[in-house]
Every structure is written in C-alpha cells, then in structure tokens.
matplotlib code that plots the C-alpha trace (Angstrom):
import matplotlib.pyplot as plt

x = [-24.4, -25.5, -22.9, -20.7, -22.5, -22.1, -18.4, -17.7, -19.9, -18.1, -15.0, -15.8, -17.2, -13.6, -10.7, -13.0, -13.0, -16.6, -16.4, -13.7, -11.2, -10.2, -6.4, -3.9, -2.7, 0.1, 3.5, 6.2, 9.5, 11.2, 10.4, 12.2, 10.7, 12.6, 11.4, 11.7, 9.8, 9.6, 10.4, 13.7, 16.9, 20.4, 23.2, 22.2, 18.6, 15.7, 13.1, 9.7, 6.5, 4.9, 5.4, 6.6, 7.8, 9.2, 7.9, 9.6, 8.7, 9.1, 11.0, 7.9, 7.7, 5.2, 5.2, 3.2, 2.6, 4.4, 5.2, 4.6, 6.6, 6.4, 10.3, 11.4, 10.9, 12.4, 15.3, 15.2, 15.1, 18.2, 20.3, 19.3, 20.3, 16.4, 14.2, 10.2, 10.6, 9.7, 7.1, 3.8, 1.1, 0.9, -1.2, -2.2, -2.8, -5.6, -6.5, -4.1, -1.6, 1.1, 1.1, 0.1, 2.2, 4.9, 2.4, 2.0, 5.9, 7.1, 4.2, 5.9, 9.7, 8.7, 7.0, 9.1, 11.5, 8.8, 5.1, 3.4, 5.7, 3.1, 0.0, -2.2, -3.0, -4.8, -7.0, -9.6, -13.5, -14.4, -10.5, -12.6, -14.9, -15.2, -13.7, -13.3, -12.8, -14.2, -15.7, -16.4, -14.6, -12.1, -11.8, -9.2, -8.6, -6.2, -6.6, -10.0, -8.2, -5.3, -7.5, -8.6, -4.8, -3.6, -6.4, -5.9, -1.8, -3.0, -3.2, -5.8, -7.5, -8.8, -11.2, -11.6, -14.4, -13.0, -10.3, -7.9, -4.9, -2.8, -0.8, 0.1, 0.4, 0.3, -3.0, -5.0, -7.2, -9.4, -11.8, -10.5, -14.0, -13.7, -14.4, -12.2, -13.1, -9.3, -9.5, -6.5, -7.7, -7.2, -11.0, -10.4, -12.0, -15.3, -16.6, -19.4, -21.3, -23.2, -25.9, -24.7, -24.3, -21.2, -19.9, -17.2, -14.4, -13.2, -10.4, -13.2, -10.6, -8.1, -6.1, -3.1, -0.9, 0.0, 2.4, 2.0, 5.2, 6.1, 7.7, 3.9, 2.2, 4.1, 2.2, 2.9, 0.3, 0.5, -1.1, -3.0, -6.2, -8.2, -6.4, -3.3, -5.0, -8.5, -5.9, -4.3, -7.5, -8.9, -6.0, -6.2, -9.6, -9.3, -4.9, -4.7, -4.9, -1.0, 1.7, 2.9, 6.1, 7.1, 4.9, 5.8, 4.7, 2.7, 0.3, -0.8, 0.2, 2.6, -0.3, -1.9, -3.2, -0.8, -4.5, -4.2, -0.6, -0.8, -4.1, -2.3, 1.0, -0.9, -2.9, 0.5, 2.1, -1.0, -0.3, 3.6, 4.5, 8.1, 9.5, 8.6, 9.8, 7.8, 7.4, 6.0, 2.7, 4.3, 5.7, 9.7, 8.7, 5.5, 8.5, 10.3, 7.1, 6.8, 10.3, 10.1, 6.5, 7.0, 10.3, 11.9, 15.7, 17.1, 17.5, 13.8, 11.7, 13.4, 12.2, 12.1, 14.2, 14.7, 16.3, 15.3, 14.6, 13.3, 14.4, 12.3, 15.4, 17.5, 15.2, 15.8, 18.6, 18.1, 20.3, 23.4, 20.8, 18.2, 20.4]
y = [50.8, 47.0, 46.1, 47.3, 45.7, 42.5, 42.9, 44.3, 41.0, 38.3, 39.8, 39.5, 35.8, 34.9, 36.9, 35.7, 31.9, 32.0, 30.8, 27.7, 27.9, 24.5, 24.4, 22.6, 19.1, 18.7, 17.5, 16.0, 16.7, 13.5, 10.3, 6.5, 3.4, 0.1, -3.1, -5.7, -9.0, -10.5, -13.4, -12.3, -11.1, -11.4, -11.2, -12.3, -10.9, -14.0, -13.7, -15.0, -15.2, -12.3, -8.2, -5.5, -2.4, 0.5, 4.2, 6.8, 10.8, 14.1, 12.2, 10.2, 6.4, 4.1, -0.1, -1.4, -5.1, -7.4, -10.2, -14.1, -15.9, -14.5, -13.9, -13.2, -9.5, -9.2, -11.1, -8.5, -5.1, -6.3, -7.6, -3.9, -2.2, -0.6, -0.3, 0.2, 1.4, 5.0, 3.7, 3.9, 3.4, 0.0, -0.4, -3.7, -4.0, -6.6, -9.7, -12.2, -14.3, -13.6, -9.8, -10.6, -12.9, -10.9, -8.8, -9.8, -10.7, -7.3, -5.9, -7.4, -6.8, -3.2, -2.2, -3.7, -0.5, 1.9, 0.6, 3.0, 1.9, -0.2, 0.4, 2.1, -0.3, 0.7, -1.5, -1.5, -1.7, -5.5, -6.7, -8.5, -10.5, -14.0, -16.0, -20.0, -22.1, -23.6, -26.0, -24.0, -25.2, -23.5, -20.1, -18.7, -15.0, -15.4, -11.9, -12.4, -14.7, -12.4, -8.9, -9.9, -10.5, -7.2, -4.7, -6.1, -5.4, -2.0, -2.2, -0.4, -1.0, 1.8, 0.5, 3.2, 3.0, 6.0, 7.7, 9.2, 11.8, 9.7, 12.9, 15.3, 14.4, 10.8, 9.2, 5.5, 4.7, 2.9, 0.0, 1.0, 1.6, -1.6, 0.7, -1.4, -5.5, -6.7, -9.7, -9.5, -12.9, -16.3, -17.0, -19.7, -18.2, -17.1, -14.4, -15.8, -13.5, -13.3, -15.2, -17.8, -17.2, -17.4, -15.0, -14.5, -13.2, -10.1, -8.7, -5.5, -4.7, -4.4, -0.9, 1.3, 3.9, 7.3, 9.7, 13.6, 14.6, 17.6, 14.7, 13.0, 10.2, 7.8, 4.2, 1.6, -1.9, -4.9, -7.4, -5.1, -6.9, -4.2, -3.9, -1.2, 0.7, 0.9, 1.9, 4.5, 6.1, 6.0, 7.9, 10.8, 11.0, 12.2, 13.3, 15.2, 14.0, 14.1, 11.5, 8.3, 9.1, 5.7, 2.4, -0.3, -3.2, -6.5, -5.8, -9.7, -10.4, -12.9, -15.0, -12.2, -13.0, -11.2, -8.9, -8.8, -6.7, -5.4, -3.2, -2.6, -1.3, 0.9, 2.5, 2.5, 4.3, 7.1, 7.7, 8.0, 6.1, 6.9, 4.5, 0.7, -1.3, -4.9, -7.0, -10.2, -11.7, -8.9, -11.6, -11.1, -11.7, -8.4, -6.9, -6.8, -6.5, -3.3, -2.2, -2.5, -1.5, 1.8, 2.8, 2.7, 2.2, -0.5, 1.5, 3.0, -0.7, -3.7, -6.7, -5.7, -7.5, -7.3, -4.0, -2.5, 1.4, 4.2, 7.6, 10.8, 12.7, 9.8, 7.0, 3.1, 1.3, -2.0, -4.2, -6.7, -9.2, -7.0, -4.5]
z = [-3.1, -3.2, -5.0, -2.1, 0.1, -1.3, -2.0, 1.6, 2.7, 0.6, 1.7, 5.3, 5.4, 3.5, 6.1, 8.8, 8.0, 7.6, 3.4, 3.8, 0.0, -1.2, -0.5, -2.5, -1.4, 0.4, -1.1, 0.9, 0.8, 1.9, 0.9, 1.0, 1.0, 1.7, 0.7, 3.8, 2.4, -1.1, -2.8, -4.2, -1.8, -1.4, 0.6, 4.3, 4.0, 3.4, 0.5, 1.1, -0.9, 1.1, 1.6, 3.1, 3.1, 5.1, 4.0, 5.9, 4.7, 6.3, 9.3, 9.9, 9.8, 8.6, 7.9, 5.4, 5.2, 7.7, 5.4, 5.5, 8.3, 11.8, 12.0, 8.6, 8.7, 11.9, 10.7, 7.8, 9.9, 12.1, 8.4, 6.8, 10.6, 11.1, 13.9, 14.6, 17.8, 16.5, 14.0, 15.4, 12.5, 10.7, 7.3, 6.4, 2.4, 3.2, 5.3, 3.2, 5.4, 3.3, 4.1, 8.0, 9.3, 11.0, 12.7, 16.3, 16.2, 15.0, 17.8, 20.5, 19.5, 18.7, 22.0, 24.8, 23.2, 23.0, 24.0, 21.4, 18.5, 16.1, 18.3, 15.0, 12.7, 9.4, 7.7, 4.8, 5.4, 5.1, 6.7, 9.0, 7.3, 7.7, 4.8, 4.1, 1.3, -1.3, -0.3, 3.3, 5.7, 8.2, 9.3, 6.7, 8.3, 11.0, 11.3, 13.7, 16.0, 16.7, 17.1, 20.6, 21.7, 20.1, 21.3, 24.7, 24.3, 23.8, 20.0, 18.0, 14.6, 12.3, 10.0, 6.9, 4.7, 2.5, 1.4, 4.3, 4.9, 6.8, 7.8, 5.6, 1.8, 2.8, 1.8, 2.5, -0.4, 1.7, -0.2, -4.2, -6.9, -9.4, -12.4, -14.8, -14.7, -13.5, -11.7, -9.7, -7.1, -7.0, -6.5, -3.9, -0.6, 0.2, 2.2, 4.9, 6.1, 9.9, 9.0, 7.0, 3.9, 1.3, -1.5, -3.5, -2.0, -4.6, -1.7, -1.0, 1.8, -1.0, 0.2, -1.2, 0.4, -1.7, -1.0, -2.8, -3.9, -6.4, -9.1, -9.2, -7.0, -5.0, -4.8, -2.7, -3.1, -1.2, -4.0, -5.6, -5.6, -6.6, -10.2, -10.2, -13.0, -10.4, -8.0, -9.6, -11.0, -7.7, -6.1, -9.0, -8.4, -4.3, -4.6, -7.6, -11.2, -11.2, -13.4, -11.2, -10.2, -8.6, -8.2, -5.6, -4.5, -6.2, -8.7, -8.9, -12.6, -12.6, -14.5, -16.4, -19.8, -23.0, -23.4, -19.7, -19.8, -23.1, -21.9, -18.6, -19.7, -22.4, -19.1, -17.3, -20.0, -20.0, -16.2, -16.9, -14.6, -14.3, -11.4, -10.9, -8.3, -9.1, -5.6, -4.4, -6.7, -10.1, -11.9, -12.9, -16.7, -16.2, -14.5, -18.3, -19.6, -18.5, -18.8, -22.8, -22.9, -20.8, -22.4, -18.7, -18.6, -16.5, -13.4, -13.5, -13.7, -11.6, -9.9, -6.1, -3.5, -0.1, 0.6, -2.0, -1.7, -4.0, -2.6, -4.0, -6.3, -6.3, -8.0, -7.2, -5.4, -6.6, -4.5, -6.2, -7.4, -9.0, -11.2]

ax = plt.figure().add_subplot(projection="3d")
ax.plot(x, y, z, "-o")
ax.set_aspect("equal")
plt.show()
C-alpha cells in the first residue's frame, strides 16, 4: 500500500510540473557564419587588423565583433550585399579597439532602417573596467566614453556574469574559468580600479559565442584571450561535452611558443575539432600548424578572410585568396 502511495505521488508531482526533468540542449538546424573583418581579403572587400563576424541560425541574426576602423565593416556588408537592419543583438568579444571600432557607426547605419536593429549589446562581466597603460596614463577603453551616447540612442548593454542561452541552442560563455595557464594577452594595459589602484589586465571580459548543432559545437572567439582550449572546456562543461565541429575566429597565437602550439594542437586534436576557420590575431603559419597537426584537409583548416563563411552541412567557403 505505501509503495503505491509513493508511486501514485512521484507520478503526480512529475505530469503536474511539480518535479522539473533536465531536458536535452537544444540543437539548431541552420547555421552560417560570414567573416566581415580580418586582416586578409580580396576582391573589393578591405582587410584590417580587427574582427567580425556575421552568425545567422534558425533565421535569426546575430553580429559578433564590429571590427577596427569605424567604416570598414560597413564598407564590407554593402561589398558582400548584407544588411543589419534585422539584426538586433550585438556581442562584443571584449573591450579591445580592434573588435569595437565599427560599433557606433554600424548603430547608426542600422537603425535609421529599423530603430531596434543593433539595440542589444552583449558584453562580458568586467567590459567596463577602467584600463591604461603601462606606465598609467590615458583612459584606454573607448568603450566607457561611447556607452553614454549609445544608451541615450536607445541602446542597451547586457552585462553577463555567467554562462547564457542566447536563444535557443545559441549560448554566451560569459567571463571563461582560466583552468589551463595560456597567456593569450599582450600585457601592456592595466586595469584601475575605483579607488585607485592598478592590476594586470588578463582580458576577464574575455567572451565566446557557441552554437549546439547535431555535427558538435560551433565556436566563434574574437581574440581568444581566455586561451581556446579554457574556452572550449568551458563551453563542454555548461553545452554538452560534444566534439568541436567548427572553430572561428582568433585564438591569439600568431606568437605562440613551438611548446605553446604543440600542447594546443594535441588538446585540439582530443576535442576533434573538425572545422577551423583561423581569423585576425591566429597567425597564418598556427593556421598550417594546425592543418598538419590535426590531419584537416585543405578545405577543413584555412586562414579566414573577409567573406569568408562556414555553413553547418556544407563546411568552409574560403574565398579566391584563402583556398
């Protein structure tokens, strides 16, 4: 009879909602994501030390980064025939200028078509900090000047201090745990904090996006700052423990010690990482690196350039330059 009544109990607390079940992630179905600022290009886009990138899945759009020069992105989008009027959530990877400096420009062009487009802005706990260099002297992110003039444009910033489902089966890493010692910074700035005092600036605000898909994880990193293997462990940990389907983006080794990429490429190699698509601060000679040491063929590991796309199902179009 008590067991019964403990069966006829569970059972109740579970159709009713009362017990919630742990569901499985969500996977997308769609996914492409098109490279719009990076050092390499060709035909009559420009290349620039900076990034960004265009992720569009399940017929939703997201930018990611906004690139060096206030224009060149622009310039970009109307070479490659795209638009941001319909895009309204921007993620900055972190505070650098090199990954900023379109953003008030691309704000402007973008809502005098559609005044939400670009109004969400995603961005890493510690983004705001102060920071100066060494020794201290001017204020270095240009990120606190130009917050006043985009919240009163009707901007917002989200600040995460966590992970996050951006929507579904799209996911913000927020800050990423520094559980492996890869010192992916230059060491040249400084964080000051309210009162005074100045420490070094490790990129805390360091921040990934990562798309679910049935073929593995999807990740796209501005500099990488935080070390791509942190990153990747980190987005096992709160996705699911899946392979790396495709990684895009910089990874800030284009002056990595030969230890440096050797222990890198094994960890790489352990997360079978399938797709690489090396931007910006990668390096072109880590980019063939990790061709050889991954046993990628050509198509599968390239040096990004502007236009660049990785489509879920069809892998990489590597523009003219880059095949």
């Amino acid at each position: 009879m008590r067991r019964a009544i403990l069966w006829f109990t569970s059972w109740f607390l579970i159709s009713s909602g009362a017990l919630a079940t742990d569901a499985p992630p969500t996977q997308v179905r769609a996914l492409k994501i098109t490279v719009l600022s990076t050092m390499l290009a060709d035909g009559d886009e420009l290349g620039e030390w900076g990034f960004a990138a265009l992720v569009e899945v399940d017929g939703r759009r997201i930018l990611f980064d906004t690139g060096a020069k206030s224009d060149v992105v622009s310039k970009n989008l109307q070479t490659l025939k795209l638009d941001l009027a319909d895009v309204p959530d921007l993620v900055l990877s972190h505070w650098h200028w090199d990954h900023i400096g379109g953003f008030m420009t691309l704000r402007k062009a973008a809502m005098a078509k559609q005044p939400t487009a670009l109004a969400r802005t995603h961005v890493a706990q510690g983004f705001f900090e102060s920071r100066v260099g060494m020794p201290p002297g001017v204020e270095l992110n240009q990120m606190i000047r130009v917050r006043p003039e985009y919240e009163q444009g009707g901007g917002k910033f989200i600040v995460h201090a966590k992970p996050i489902e951006l929507q579904p089966g799209v996911w913000l890493t927020g800050p990423v745990p520094r559980q492996h010692p890869e010192r992916n910074w230059s060491g040249r700035t400084q964080v000051k904090s309210a009162s005074g005092s100045l420490a070094e600036d490790t990129l805390p605000d360091d921040m990934a996006l990562v798309v679910n898909t049935a073929q593995g994880l999807v990740i796209v990193t501005g500099c990488g700052h935080a070390g791509v293997i942190n990153i990747i462990e980190h987005a096992r940990s709160f996705v699911r423990p899946a392979k790396v389907q495709a990684l895009i983006g910089g990874l800030h080794l284009f002056n990595a010690s030969e230890s440096t990429l050797t222990w890198t490429a094994g960890k790489l190699r352990e997360f079978g990482v399938e797709h690489l698509v090396g931007c910006h601060c990668t390096g072109i000679e880590t980019v063939y690196r990790f061709r050889k040491d991954l046993g990628l063929e050509r198509a599968r590991c390239v040096v990004g350039a502007v236009g660049a796309a990785f489509e879920l199902g069809k892998g990489i179009d590597a523009r003219t330059i880059a095949k």
